[in-house]
Steps between C-alpha positions, in 0.01 A plus 500: 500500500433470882773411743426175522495419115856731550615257722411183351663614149837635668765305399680530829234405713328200332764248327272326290284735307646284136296236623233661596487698184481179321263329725246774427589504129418137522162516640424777241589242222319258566171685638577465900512112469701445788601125391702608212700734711621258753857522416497872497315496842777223638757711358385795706479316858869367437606857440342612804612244735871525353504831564273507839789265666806738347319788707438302782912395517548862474318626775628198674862643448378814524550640168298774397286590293360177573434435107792487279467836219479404136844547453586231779235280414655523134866433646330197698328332222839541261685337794315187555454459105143664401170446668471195777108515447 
């Protein structure tokens, strides 16, 4: 694998790789047809921008790493109740 295919599957770095697993799962379903995949696809953008605007905060207060690890992510999701997105 090359770094960047690293980087995009490391659970630390990229909080939403469930929904992109399943968006691309999707589109091998049903033979690329983007239409049926919608949801998955929706899914995917809320995931990004939930977790785009926790990193943002975060640098804002100066936390770093800027992106919450798995294990806070995990402690994050369990305190607010499961996924927002």
């Amino acid at each position: 694998m090359d770094k960047t295919a690293r980087k995009v599957r490391n659970q630390d770095i990229n909080p939403c790789i469930e929904e992109t697993d399943a968006s691309q799962k999707c589109l091998d379903t049903y033979n690329y047809n983007k239409n049926m995949c919608s949801a998955y696809f929706q899914r995917y953008k809320n995931c990004r921008k939930y977790w785009h605007s926790i990193m943002l905060q975060r640098r804002r207060d100066g936390v770093k790493p800027d992106m919450p690890t798995a294990a806070e992510r995990q402690e994050i999701l369990a305190g607010i109740g499961g996924k927002p997105y």
